[in-house]
C-alpha positions as CSV (number, residue, x, y, z in Angstrom):
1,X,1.6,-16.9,2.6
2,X,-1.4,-16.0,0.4
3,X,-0.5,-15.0,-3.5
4,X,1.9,-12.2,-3.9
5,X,2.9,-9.9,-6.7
6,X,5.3,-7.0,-7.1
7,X,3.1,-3.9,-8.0
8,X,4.6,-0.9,-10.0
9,X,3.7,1.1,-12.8
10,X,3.9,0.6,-16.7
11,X,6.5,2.5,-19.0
12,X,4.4,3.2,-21.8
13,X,5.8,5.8,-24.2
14,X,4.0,8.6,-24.2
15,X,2.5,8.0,-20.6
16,X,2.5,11.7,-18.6
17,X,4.8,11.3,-15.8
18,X,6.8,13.3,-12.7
19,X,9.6,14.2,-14.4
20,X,11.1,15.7,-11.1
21,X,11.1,16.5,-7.8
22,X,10.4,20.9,-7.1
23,X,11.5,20.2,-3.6
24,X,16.0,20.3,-2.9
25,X,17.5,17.3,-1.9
26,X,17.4,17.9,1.8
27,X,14.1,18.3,1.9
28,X,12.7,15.1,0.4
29,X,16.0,13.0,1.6
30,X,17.4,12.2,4.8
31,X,20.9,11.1,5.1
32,X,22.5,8.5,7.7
33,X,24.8,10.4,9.5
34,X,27.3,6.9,10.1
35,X,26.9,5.1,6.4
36,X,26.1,8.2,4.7
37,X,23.6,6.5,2.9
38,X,20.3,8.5,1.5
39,X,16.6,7.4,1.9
40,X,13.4,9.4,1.0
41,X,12.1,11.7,4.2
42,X,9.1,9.9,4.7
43,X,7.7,12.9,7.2
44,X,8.1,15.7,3.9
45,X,4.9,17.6,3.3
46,X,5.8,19.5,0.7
47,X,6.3,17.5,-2.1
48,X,6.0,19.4,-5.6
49,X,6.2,17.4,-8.7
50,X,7.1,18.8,-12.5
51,X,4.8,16.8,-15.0
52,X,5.8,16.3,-18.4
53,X,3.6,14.7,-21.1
54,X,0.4,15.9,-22.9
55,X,-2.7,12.6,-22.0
56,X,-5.0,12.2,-19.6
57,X,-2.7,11.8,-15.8
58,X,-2.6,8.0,-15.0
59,X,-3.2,6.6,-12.1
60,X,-0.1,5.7,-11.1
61,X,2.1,8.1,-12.0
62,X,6.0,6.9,-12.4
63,X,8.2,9.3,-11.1
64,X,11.7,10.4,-11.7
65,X,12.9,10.1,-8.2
66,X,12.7,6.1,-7.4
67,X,11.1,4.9,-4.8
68,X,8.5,7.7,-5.1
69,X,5.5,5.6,-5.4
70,X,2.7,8.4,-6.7
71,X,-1.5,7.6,-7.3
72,X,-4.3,9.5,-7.9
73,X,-7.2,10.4,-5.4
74,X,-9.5,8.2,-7.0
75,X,-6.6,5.1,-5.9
76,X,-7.1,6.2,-2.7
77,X,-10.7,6.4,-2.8
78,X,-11.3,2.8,-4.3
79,X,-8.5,1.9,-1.5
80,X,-10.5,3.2,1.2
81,X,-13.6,1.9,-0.3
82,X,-12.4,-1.8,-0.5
83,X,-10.3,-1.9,3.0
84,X,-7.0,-2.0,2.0
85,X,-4.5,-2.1,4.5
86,X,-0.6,-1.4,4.7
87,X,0.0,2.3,3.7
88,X,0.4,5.7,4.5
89,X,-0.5,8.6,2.4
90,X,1.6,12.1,2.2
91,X,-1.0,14.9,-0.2
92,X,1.4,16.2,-2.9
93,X,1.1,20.1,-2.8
94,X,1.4,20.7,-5.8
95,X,1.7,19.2,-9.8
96,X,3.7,21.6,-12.4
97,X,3.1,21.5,-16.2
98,X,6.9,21.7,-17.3
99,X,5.9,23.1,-21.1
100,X,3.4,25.9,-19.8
101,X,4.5,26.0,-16.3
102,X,0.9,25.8,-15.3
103,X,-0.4,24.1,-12.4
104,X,-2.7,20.7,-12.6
105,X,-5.7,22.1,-10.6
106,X,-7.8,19.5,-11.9
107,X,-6.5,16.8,-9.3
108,X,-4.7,15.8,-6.6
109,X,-2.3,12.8,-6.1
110,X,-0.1,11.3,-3.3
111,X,2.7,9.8,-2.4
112,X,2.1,5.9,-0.2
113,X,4.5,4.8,2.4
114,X,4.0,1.0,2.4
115,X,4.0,0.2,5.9
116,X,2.7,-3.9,6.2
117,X,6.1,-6.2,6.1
118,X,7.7,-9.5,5.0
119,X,10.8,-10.8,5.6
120,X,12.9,-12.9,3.2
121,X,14.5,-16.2,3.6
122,X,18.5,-15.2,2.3
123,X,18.8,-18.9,3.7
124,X,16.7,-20.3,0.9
125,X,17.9,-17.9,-1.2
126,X,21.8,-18.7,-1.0
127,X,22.4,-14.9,0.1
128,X,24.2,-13.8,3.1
129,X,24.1,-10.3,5.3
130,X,28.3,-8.9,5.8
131,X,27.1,-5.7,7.1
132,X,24.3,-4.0,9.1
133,X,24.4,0.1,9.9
134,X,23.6,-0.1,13.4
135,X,21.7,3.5,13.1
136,X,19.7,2.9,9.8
137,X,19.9,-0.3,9.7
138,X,21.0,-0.7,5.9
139,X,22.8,-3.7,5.0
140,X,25.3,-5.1,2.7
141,X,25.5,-8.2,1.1
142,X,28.0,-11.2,-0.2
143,X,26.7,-10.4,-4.0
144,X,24.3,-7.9,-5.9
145,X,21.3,-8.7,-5.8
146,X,21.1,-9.0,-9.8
147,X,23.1,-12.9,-8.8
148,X,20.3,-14.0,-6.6
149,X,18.7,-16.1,-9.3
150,X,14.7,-16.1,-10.4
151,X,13.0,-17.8,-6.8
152,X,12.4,-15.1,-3.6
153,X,11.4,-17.1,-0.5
154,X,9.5,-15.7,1.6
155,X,10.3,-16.4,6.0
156,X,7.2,-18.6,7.2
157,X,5.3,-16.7,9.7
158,X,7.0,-13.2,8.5
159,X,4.0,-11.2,6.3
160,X,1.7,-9.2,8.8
161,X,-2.0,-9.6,6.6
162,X,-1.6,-6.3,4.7
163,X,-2.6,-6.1,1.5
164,X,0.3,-3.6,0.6
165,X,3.4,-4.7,1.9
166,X,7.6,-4.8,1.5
167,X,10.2,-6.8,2.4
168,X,12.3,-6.1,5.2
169,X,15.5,-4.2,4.0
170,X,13.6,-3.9,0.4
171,X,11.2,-1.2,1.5
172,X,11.8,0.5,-2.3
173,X,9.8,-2.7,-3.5
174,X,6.1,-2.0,-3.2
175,X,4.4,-5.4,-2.4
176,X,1.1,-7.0,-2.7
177,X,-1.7,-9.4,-2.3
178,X,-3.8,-10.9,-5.2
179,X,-6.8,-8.5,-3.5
180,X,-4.9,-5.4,-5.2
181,X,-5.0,-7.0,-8.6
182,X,-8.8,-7.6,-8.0
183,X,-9.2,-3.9,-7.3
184,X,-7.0,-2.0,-9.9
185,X,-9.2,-4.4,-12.8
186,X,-12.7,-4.5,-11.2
187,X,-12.0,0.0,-10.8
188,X,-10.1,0.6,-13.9
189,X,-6.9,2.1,-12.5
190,X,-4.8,2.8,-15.0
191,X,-0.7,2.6,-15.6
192,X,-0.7,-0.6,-12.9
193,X,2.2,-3.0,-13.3
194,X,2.1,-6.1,-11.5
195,X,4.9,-9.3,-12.1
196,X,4.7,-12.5,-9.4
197,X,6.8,-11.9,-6.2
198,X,8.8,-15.0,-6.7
199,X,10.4,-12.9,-9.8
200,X,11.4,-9.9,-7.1
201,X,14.8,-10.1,-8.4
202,X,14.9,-10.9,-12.1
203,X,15.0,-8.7,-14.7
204,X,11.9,-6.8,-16.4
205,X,12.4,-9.2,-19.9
206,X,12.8,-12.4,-17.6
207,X,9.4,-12.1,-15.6
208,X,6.0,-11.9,-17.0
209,X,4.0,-9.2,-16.9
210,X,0.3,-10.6,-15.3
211,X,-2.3,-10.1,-17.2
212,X,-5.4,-8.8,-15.1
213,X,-8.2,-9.2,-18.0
214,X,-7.1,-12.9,-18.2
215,X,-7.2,-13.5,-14.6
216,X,-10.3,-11.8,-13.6
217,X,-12.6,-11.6,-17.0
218,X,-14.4,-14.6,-15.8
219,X,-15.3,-13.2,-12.0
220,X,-15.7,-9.8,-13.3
221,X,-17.2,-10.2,-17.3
């Protein structure tokens, strides 16, 4: 398993972010008809987005609605243009000032679907599955996942290759390899967040935030 981190944007104060979602609840979610359980629509193509905040639009833009995982073009651009694998990209139709109610012209963002995969070791991990949804396939476990200590192990054999990845049953958890790191510092891309995957589970204050200047200054001065 090559070097893995958890990737997610910053929470600076004053950062512009989506505030909320345009779109109604049915639209953007899909609910499991047997656990009644709710998941984002993945096939939506008509995602509208209310943007609050007076700067410059980051990069990645945290959004209201978690999982929503939102970048700008130029992400995907420097994605494409380095061969990054493991996601899917849905256009967002549409960006709303929510103070002048004007619409961001200017650019254009998206919303990824991580599609390359993992799959934890609950073995390792002292964690055990009590319930499957045979239709959605969400699962319960024996404890919340805040009791599963600081280590995540990782099943041998279990990642696919992709630079973007998640882990099987934590799809909300955008994954990835050191390669992504490289990237967001060598092109600038701003409002990245990226902690070591063997911290998946602890909280923000307990695992360190990497630091890309000190990791890459000396390949890229």
């Amino acid at each position: 398993m090559v070097a893995s981190y958890t990737m997610s944007h910053l929470q600076k104060k004053g950062t512009p972010y989506a505030s909320t979602i345009v779109s109604d609840n049915d639209i953007y979610l899909t609910s499991c008809h047997k656990c009644e359980r709710t998941r984002f629509n993945h096939d939506n193509r008509d995602l509208e987005l209310i943007i609050e905040g007076k700067r410059k639009l980051p990069d990645f833009l945290m959004c209201g609605h978690y999982p929503l995982a939102i970048v700008s073009q130029k992400v995907i651009d420097v994605w494409e243009k380095h061969n990054i694998t493991g996601y899917t990209t849905i256009p967002i139709k549409k960006l709303i000032d929510r103070k002048s109610e004007q619409v961001h012209h200017d650019c254009q963002y998206h919303c990824i679907t991580i599609t390359g995969r993992i799959e934890l070791d609950f073995e390792k991990m002292g964690v055990c599955i009590i319930k499957q949804c045979s239709t959605c396939g969400a699962v319960d476990y024996d404890k919340p996942n805040w009791e599963w200590g600081s280590l995540t192990f990782v099943k041998q054999d279990t990642y696919d290759g992709s630079d973007l990845f998640a882990a099987r049953h934590f799809e909300a958890t955008s994954l990835c390899s050191k390669k992504i790191l490289e990237v967001a510092y060598k092109e600038k891309l701003t409002n990245f967040q990226f902690r070591p995957l063997e911290s998946m589970f602890s909280y923000f204050g307990e695992s360190p935030i990497i630091c890309l200047k000190e990791l890459f200054h000396l390949q890229h001065p």
